[in-house]
C-alpha positions as CSV (number, residue, x, y, z in Angstrom):
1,X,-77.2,20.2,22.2
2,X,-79.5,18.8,25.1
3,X,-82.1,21.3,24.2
4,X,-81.6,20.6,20.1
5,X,-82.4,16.4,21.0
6,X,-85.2,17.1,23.3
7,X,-87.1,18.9,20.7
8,X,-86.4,16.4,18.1
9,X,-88.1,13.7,20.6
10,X,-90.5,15.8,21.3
11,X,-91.5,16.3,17.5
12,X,-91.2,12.1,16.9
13,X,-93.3,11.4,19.9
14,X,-95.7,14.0,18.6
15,X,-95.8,13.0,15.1
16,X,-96.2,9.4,15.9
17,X,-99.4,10.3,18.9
18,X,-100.9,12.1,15.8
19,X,-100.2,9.1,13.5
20,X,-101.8,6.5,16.4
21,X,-99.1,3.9,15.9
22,X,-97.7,4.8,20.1
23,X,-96.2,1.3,21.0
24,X,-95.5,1.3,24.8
25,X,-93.9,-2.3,24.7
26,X,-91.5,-0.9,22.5
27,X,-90.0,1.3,24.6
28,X,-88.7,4.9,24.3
29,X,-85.7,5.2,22.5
């Protein structure tokens, strides 16, 4: 399950690199 959610993260923090719109004051959630 730890794996399945770490790729998932992986793929959003990807996706939104790609997409520019990376907002550090926001946080990682």
């Amino acid at each position: 399950m730890g794996a399945h959610n770490a790729y998932h993260i992986g793929q959003i923090l990807y996706v939104r690199k790609l997409e520019g719109v990376w907002d550090p004051s926001k946080g990682v959630k």
